[in-house]
N, C-alpha and C positions, 0 to 999 in steps of 0.2 A: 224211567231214569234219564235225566240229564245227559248229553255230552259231556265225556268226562276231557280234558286237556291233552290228553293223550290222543284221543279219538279226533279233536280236532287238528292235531299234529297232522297224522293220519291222512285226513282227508285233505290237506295243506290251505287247512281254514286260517293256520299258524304259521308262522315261521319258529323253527327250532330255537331257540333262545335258554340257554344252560340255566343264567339265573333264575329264568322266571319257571322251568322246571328243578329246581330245587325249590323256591319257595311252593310249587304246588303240590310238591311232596309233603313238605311238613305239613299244609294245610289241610292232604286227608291223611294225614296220621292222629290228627288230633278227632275225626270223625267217629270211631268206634270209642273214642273215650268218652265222647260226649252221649253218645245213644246209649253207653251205659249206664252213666249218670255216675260215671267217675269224674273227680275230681282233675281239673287241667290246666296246665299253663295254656292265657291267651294270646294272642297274635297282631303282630303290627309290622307292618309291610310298611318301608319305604320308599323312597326315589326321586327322581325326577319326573318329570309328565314325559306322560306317551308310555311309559314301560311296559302297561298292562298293567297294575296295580287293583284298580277295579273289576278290569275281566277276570282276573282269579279271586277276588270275594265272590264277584257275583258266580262264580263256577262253581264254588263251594258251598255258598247258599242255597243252591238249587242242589245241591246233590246229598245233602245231611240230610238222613232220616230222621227229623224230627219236625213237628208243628208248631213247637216252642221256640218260633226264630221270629228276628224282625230285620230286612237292612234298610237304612234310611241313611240318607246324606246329613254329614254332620250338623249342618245347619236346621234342616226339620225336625231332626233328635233334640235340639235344644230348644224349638218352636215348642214343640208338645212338653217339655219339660217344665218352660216357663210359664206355661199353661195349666200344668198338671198344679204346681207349686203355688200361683193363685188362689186356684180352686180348695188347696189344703192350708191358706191364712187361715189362724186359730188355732191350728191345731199345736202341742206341747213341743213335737220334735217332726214337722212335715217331711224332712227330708229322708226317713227314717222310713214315712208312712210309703213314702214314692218308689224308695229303692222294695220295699214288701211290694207294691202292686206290679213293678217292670219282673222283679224276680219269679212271681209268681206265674204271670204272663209271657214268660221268655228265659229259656237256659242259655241265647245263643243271640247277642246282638252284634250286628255288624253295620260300623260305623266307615260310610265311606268321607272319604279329604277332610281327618281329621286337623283341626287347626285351632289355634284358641289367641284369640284376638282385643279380649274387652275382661276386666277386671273381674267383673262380676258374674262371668261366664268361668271365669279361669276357679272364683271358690267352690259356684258351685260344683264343676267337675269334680272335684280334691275327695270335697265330699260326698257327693253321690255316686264315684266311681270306688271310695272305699265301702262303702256301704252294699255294692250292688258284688265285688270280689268278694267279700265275704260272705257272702249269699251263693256265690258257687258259679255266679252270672259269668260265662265267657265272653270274652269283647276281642271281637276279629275286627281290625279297623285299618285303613289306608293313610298314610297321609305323604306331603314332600318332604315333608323332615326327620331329623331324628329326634327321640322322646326329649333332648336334651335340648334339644334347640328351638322346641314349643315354647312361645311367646317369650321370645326372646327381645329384649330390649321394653319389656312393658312393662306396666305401671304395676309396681310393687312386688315384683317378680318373684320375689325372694319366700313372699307366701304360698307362689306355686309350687316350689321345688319340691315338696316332701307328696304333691303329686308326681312329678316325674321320679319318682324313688322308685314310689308305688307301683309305675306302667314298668320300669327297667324289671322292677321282681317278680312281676307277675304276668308277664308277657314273654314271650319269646320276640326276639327282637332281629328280622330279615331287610337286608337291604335289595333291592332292583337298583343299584346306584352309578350303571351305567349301560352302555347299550344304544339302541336303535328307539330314535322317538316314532311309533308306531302310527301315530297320526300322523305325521309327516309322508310317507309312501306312495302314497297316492294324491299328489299335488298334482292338480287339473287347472291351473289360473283360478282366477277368485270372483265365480259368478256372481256372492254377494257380498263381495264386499270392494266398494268404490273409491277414489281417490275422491275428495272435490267431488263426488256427483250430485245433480240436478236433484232438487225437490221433485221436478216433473218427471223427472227417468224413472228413480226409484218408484214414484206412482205406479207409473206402468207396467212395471215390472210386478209389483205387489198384484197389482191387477192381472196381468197375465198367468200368476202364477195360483190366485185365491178369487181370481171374480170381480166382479163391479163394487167399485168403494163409495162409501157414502162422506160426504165431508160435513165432520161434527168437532166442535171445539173442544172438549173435554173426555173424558174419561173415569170412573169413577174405583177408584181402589183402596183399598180400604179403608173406607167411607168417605175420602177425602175425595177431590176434583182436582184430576193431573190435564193440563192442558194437550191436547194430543192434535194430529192434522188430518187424519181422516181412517177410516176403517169398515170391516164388517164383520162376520160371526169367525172368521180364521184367521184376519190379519189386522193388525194394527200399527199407525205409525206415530214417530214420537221425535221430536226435537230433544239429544241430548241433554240441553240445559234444563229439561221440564221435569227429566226421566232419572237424571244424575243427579243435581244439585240440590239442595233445600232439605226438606226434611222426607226425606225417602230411607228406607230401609230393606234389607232381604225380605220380607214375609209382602211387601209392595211389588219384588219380582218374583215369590213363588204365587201369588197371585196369578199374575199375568200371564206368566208363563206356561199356568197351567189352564187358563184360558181361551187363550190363541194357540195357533198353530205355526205362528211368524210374527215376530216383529221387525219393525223396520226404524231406524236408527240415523236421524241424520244430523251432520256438525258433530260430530264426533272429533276434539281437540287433538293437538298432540299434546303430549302431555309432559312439556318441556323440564328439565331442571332449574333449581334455585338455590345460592347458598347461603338465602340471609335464616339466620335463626327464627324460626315460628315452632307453632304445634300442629298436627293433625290429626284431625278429627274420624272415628271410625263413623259403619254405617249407621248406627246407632247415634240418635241426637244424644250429648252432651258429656261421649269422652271421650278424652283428650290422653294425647300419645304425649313421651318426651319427647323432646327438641334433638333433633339431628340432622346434621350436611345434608346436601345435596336432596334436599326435597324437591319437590317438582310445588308448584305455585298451586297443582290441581288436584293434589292426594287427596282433597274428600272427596271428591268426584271420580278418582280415580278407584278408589276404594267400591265405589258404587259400583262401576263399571266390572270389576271385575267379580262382583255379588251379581248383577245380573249376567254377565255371559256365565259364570255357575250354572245359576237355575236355570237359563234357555239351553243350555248342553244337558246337562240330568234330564231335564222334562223332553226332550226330542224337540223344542220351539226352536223354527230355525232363527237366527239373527240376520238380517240385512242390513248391511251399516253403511254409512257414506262418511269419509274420515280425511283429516287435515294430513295424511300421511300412511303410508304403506304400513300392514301389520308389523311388521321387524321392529317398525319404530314408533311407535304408539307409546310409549314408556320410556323415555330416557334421564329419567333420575333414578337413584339408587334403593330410597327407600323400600319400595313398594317390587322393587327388579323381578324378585325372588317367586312373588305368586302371580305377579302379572305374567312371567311366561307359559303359567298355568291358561291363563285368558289367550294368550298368542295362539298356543299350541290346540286348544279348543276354536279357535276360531278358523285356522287352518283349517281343519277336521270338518265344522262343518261347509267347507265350499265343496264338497264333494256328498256332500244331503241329496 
């Protein structure tokens, strides 16, 4: 058996926090319903970053008696989905076929930084999260917002809602929505992360830290050829414009990230505001957000940026960055404010790796 939340209390691997023992109540109340194979309302946890949000799925995951679980971060639940849904072209009703093989494979998914960002991720949710509740499927999942406020402002919005109906019925619905960012506490200065630093520092530093580098032009990720500045079997480095810009995508940094041990990061922009009317482009080549204030000139890239400090935080890859500007201020347009201080508050966290 797992440490249960209590026991970490206990040991004062915790700080006492009211909210986040209420939510760890409900969440083993619902444990004996599930090993019965009673039917249950499932769970969605929100908040701010730093709350612990994920440390209580993952506390709970490990501590359910049963084999029928899976958790994965939202973004590789959607990797294997769109995967799975290839593979079932042809078929009369795929979606149908999909929710039978997850149901059958799993009574208990937990979906951690629930977020829904691009059109065609937002139908297929709709549909294969009705599909998979009426199958019995429990879905314990995190995210920073509330069900109501998923994809908000996006394209054609008004198709998703009668998903967000779906999660408000069928979920119990807890907030963590305020409190102590728990990342935060142990602020020790910012071994990697540099203002303006040297190509040549950072070298050294990679080197000191991962061994002798060899210096090679490229890099090869999925299947494509990313221009890189040198590396070896644990660490790599990348000029942000090579690594952000162009046509890069998340499954480009769950690559990587699960590759190395460290990447290294330099020219990292600030990522200034702007108020002329444009669109912004998610990580996904070819769509397009509507037009609103105070965009920053660099939201497709900043979009990037904050897909890969995702995956280097999930995966344990530490990030080394060299940046036009102190983390507080990495982001100062509005657009994007909201999950970029999800990447703040993660990058904090790791200077103390």
């Amino acid at each position: 058996m797992q440490q249960s939340y209590q026991q970490l209390l206990e040991q004062k691997q915790l700080i006492h926090d009211s909210q986040q023992l209420k939510a760890w109540e409900a969440l083993t109340a619902l444990c004996p319903k599930i090993e019965r194979q009673e039917t249950t309302k499932s769970f969605y946890l929100y908040g701010p970053v730093g709350r612990g949000k994920s440390m209580l799925m993952d506390l709970f995951e490990q501590q359910i008696a049963t084999t029928a679980k899976i958790r994965l971060h939202y973004h590789h639940f959607m990797q294997r989905v769109h995967r799975q849904l290839n593979e079932l072209q042809g078929l009369a009703n795929p979606m149908q076929a999909l929710a039978d093989d997850w149901a059958h494979q799993y009574r208990v998914i937990c979906l951690d930084e629930f977020i829904v960002e691009d059109i065609g991720d937002a139908m297929i949710l709709a549909t294969l999260w009705s599909e998979l509740f009426a199958r019995d499927v429990v879905l314990v999942t995190t995210s920073n917002t509330p069900p109501k406020e998923l994809y908000r402002g996006g394209l054609a919005r008004h198709r998703f809602e009668p998903f967000i109906q779906l999660i408000e019925q069928q979920c119990l619905i807890m907030s963590l929505d305020s409190g102590i960012d728990y990342r935060r506490l142990n602020e020790n200065g910012t071994p990697y992360y540099f203002i303006n630093g040297e190509q040549e520092s950072l070298r050294q530093l990679a080197n000191q830290l991962f061994g002798a580098l060899d210096n090679t032009e490229s890099e090869t990720v999925m299947n494509r050829q990313v221009p890189c500045l040198w590396k070896n079997d644990k660490v790599i480095g990348f000029d942000f414009w090579a690594l952000c810009s162009g046509p890069r995508s998340q499954r480009d940094y769950m690559e990587l990230a699960g590759r190395y041990q460290s990447l290294v990061l330099l020219n990292v922009p600030a990522f200034t505001y702007t108020t002329s009317d444009q669109t912004t482009q998610g990580t996904e080549d070819g769509y397009q957000r509507q037009s609103l204030p105070h965009l920053s000139h660099l939201d497709n890239e900043a979009r990037r940026f904050i897909a890969l400090v995702d995956e280097c935080y999930d995966r344990g890859c530490l990030l080394i960055i060299s940046a036009a500007t102190d983390i507080e201020q990495l982001y100062q347009a509005e657009l994007l404010k909201f999950p970029f201080q999800r990447s703040i508050s993660r990058l904090i966290e790791m200077q103390n790796w």
